[in-house]
SEKOLKOL-685191 format. One record per residue (C-alpha): residue in one letter; chain; x negated, y negated, z negated. Coordinates in Angstrom, 2 decimals. Layout:
// residues N
pt r:A, c:A, u:X, v:Y, w:Z $
...
// end
This chain:
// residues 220
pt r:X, c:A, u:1.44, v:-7.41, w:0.19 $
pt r:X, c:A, u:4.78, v:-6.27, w:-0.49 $
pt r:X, c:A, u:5.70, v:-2.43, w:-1.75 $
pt r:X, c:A, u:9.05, v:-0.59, w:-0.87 $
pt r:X, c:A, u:9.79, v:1.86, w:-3.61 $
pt r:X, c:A, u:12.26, v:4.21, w:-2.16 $
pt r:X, c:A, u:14.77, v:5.82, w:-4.74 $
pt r:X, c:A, u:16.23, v:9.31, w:-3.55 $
pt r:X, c:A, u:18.86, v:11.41, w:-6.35 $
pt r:X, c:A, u:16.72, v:12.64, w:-8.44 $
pt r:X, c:A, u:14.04, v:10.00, w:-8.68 $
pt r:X, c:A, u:13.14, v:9.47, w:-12.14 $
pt r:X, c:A, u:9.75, v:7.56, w:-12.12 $
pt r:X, c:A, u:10.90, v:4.62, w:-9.41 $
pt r:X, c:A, u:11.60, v:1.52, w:-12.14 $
pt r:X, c:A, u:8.02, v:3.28, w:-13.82 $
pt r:X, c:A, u:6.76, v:2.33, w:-10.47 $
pt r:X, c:A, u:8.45, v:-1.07, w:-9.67 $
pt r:X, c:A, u:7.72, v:-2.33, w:-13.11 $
pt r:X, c:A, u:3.94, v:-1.27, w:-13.02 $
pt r:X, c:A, u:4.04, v:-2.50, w:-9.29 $
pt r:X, c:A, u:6.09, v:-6.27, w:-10.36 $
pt r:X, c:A, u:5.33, v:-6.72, w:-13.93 $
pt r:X, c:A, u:2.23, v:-5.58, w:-14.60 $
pt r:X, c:A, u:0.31, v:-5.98, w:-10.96 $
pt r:X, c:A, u:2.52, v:-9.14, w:-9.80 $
pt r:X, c:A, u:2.85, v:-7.57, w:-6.32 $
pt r:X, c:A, u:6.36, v:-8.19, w:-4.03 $
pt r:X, c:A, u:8.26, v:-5.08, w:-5.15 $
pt r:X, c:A, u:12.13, v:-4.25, w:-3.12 $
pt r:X, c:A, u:13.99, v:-1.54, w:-3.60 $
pt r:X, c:A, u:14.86, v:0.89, w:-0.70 $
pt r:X, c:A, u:18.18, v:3.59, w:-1.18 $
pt r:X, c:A, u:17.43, v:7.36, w:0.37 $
pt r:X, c:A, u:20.50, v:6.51, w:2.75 $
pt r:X, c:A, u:18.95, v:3.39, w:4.43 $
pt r:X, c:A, u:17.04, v:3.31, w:7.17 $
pt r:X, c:A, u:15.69, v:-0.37, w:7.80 $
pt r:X, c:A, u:12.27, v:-1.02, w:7.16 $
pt r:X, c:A, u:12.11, v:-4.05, w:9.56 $
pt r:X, c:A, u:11.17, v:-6.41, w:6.87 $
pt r:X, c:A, u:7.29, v:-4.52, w:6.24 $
pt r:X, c:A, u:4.51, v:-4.55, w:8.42 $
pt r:X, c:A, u:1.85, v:-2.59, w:8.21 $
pt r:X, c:A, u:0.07, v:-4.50, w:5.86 $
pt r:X, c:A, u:2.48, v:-3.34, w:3.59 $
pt r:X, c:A, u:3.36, v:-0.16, w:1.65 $
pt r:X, c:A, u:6.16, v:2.10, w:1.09 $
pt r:X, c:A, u:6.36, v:4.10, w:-2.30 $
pt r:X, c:A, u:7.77, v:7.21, w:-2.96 $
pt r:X, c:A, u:7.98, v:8.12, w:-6.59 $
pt r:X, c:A, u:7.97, v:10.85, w:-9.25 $
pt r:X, c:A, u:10.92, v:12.53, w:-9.96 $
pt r:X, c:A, u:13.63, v:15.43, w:-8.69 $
pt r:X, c:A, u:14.32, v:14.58, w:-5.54 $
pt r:X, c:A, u:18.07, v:16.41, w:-4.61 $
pt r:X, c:A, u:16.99, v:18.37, w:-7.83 $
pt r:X, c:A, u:14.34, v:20.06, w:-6.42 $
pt r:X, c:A, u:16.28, v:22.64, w:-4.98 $
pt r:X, c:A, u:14.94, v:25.09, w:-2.39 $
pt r:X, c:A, u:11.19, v:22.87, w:-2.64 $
pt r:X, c:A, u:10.35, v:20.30, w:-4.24 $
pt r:X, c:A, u:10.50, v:17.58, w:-1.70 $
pt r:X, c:A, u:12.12, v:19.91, w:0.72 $
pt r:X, c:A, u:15.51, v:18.60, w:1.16 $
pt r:X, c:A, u:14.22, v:14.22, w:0.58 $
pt r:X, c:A, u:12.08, v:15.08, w:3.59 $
pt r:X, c:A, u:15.00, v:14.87, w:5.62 $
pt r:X, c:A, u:16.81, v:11.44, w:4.06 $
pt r:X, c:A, u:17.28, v:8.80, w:6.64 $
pt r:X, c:A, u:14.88, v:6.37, w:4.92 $
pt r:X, c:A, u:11.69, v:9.49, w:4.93 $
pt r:X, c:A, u:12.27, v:9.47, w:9.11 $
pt r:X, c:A, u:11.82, v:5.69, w:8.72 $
pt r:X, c:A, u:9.10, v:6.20, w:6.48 $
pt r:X, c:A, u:7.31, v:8.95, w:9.03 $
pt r:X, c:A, u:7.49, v:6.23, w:11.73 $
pt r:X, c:A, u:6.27, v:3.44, w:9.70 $
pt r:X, c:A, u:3.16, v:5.90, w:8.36 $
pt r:X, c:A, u:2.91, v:7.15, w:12.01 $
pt r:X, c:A, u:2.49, v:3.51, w:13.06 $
pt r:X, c:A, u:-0.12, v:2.49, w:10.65 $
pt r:X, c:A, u:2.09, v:1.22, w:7.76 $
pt r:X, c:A, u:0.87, v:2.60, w:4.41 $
pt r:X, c:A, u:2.15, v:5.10, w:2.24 $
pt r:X, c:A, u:1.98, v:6.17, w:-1.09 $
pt r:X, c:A, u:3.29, v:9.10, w:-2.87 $
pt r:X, c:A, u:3.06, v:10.00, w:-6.25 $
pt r:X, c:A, u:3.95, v:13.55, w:-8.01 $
pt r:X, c:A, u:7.50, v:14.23, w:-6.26 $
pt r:X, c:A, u:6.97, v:11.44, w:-3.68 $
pt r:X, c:A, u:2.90, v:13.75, w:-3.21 $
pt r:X, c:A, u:5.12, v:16.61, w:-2.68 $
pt r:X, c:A, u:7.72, v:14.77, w:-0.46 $
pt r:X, c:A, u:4.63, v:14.06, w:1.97 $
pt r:X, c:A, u:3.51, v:17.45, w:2.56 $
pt r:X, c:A, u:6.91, v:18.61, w:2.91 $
pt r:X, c:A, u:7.63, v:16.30, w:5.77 $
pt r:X, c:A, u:3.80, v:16.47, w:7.32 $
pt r:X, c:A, u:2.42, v:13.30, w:6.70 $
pt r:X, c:A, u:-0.24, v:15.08, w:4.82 $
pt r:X, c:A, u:-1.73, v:18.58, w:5.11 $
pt r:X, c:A, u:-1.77, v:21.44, w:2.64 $
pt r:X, c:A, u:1.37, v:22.31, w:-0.14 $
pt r:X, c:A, u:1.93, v:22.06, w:-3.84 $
pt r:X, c:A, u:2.65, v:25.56, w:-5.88 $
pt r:X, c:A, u:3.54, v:26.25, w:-9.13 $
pt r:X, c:A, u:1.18, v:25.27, w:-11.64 $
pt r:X, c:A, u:-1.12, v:28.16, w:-12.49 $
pt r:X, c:A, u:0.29, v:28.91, w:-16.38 $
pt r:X, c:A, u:4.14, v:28.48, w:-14.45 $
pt r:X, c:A, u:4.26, v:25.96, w:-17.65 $
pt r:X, c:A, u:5.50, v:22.28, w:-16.97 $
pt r:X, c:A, u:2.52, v:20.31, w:-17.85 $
pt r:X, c:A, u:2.73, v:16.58, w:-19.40 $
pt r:X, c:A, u:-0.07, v:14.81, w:-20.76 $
pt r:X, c:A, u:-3.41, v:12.42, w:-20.00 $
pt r:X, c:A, u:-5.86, v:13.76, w:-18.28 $
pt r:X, c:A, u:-9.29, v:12.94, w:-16.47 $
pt r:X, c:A, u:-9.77, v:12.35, w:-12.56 $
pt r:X, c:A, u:-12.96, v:11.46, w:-10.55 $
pt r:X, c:A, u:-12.10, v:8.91, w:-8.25 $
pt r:X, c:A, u:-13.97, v:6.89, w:-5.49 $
pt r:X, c:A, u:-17.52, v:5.98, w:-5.88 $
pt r:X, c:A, u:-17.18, v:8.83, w:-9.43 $
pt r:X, c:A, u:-15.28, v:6.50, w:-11.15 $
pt r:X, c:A, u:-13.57, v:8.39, w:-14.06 $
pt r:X, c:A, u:-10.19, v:7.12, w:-14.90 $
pt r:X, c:A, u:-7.35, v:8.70, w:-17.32 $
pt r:X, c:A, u:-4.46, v:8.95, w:-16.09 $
pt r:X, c:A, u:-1.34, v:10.92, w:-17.11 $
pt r:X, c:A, u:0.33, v:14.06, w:-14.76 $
pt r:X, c:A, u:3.72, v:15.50, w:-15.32 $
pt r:X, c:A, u:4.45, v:18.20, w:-13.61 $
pt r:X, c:A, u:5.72, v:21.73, w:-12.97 $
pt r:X, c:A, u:4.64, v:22.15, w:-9.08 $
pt r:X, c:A, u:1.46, v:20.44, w:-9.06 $
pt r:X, c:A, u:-1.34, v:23.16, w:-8.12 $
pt r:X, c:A, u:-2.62, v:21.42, w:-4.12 $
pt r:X, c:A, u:-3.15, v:24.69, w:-2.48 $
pt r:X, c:A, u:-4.29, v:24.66, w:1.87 $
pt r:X, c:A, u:-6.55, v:27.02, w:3.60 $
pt r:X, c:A, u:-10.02, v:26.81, w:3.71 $
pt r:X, c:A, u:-9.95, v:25.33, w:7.05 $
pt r:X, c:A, u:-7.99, v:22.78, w:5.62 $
pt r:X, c:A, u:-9.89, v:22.17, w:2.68 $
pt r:X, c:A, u:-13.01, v:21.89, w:4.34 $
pt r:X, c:A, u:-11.00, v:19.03, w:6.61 $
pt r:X, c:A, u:-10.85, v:17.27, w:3.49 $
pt r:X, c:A, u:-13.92, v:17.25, w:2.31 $
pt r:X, c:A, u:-15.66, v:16.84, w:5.53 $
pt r:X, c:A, u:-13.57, v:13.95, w:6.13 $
pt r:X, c:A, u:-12.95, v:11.87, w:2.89 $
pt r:X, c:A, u:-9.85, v:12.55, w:2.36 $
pt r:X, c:A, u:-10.00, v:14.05, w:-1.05 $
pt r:X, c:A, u:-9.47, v:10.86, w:-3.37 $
pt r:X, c:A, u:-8.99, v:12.33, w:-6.63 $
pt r:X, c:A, u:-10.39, v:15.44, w:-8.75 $
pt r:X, c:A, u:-9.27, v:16.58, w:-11.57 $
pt r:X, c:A, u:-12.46, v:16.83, w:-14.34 $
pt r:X, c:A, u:-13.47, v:15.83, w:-17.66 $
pt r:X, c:A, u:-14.45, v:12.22, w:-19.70 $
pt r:X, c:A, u:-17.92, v:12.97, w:-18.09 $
pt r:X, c:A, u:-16.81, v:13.44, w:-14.81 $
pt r:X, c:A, u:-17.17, v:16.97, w:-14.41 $
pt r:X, c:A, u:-15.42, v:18.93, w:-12.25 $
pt r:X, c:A, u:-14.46, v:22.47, w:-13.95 $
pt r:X, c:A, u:-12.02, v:25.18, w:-14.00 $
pt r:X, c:A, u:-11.49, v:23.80, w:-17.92 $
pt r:X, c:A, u:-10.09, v:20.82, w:-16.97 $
pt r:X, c:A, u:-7.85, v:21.50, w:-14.11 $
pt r:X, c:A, u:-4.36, v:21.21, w:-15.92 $
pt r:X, c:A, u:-2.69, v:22.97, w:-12.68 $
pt r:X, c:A, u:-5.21, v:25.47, w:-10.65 $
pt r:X, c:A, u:-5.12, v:23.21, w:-7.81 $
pt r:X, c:A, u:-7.85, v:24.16, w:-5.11 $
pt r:X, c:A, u:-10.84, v:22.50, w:-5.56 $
pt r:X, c:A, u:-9.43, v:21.13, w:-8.63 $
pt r:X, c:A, u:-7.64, v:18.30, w:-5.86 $
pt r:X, c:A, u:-5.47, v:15.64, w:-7.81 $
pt r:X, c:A, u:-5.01, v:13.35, w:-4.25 $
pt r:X, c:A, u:-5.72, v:13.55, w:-0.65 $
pt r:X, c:A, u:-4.86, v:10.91, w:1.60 $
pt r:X, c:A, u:-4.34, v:11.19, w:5.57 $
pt r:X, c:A, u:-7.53, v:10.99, w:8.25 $
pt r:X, c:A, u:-5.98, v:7.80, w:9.26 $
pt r:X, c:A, u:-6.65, v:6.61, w:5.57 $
pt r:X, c:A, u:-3.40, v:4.93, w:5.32 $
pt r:X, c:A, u:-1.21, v:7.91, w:3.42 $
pt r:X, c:A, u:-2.12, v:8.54, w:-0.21 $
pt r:X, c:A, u:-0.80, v:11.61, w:-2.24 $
pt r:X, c:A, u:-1.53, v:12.36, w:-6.04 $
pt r:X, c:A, u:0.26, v:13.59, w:-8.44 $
pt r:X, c:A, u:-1.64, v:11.83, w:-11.49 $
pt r:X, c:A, u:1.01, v:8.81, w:-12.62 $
pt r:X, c:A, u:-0.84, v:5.88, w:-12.13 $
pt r:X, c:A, u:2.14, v:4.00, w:-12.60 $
pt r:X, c:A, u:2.28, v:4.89, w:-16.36 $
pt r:X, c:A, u:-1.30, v:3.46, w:-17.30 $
pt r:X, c:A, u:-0.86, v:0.08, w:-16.03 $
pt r:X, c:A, u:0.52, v:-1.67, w:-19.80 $
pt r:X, c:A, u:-1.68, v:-2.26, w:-22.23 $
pt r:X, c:A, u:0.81, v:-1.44, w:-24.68 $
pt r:X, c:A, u:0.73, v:1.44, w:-23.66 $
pt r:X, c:A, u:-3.18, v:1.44, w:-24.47 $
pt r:X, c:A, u:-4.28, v:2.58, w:-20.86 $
pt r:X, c:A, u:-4.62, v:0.57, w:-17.66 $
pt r:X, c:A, u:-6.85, v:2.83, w:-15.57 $
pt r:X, c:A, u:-3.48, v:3.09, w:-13.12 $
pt r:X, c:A, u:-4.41, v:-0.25, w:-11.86 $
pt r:X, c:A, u:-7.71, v:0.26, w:-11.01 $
pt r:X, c:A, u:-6.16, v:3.29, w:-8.88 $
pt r:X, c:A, u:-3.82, v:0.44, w:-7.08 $
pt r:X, c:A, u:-7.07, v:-1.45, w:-6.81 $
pt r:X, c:A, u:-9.01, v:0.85, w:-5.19 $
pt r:X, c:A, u:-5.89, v:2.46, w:-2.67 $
pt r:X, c:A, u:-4.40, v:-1.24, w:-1.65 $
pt r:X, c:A, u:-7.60, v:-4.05, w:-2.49 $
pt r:X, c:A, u:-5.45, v:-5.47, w:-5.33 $
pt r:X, c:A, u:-6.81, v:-8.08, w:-7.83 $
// end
């Protein structure tokens, strides 16, 4: 399996990414510019990563402006064609923005940028810590929307405590539903804004990240 990383002005978190992604998972990682367009080289058994960071520095939206790069209309039609897609933080916010997922993310709830580990409830309740860092992090959609999720399995992460439970306490942002990640009904576009890409090391005494790479993409 190979992973595109795709590095827009801005980005921050993309050699985060490729080194959790190369070094620390041993996966095929190449590098893709915001100005390119060519994504001939993946198949759909492949995915494209768009990473944390200030895309165009975040100016109107965050994600508003990387939506339209040449490389995201690739990216659309790869997604739209069954290719997967994963978007973390900015990249989360870069997906919404340009429709590949439903719903929006607001200003966190305290209008405080927020760093630090926290706890998520993943598939099958696994609990995992991962860190978020974040000033627009808080998923909001309607309730038709939300209900979508839920009915559908698209809600992949929750935000919640060592214990795995879900309360108002321990979501960092005020997202609906206390929603960390969603993916797409197709199951083949992931959004979070958790960094899983930061607990991958062990020197950096937390690998929970990979079991979220495990679980997304089957990875040993």
């Amino acid at each position: 399996m190979k992973f595109g990383v795709v590095v827009f002005p801005g980005s921050n978190c993309d050699r985060d990414m490729i080194g959790a992604l190369k070094d620390d998972l041993k996966q095929e990682v190449i590098t893709l510019w915001h100005k390119d367009k060519d994504l001939s080289h993946f198949t759909t058994d492949d995915c494209i990563v768009l990473p944390g960071g200030f895309s165009y520095g975040d100016y109107l939206r965050c994600g508003a402006i990387a939506r339209f790069s040449p490389m995201m209309k690739s990216v659309i039609d790869f997604a739209n064609n069954g290719g997967k897609v994963l978007g973390v933080c900015n990249g989360f916010q870069i997906l919404c923005e340009s429709g590949l997922l439903p719903g929006a993310l607001l200003r966190n709830k305290e209008q405080q940028f927020i760093c630090k580990n926290v706890f998520i409830k993943g598939p099958h309740n696994a609990v995992l810590k991962i860190p978020i860092a974040h000033g627009e992090g808080r998923y909001h959609a309607n309730d038709e929307t939300i209900n979508s999720l839920f009915s559908n399995n698209q809600v992949i992460y929750q935000y919640c405590d060592a214990d795995g439970k879900v309360e108002d306490e321990h979501n960092p942002n005020g997202a609906v539903n206390h929603i960390a990640g969603i993916c797409n009904l197709n199951k083949n576009v992931f959004g979070m804004m958790p960094h899983p890409e930061r607990a991958c090391n062990p020197a950096l005494q937390n690998t929970d990240g990979k079991k979220v790479f495990s679980t997304l993409f089957n990875l040993s």
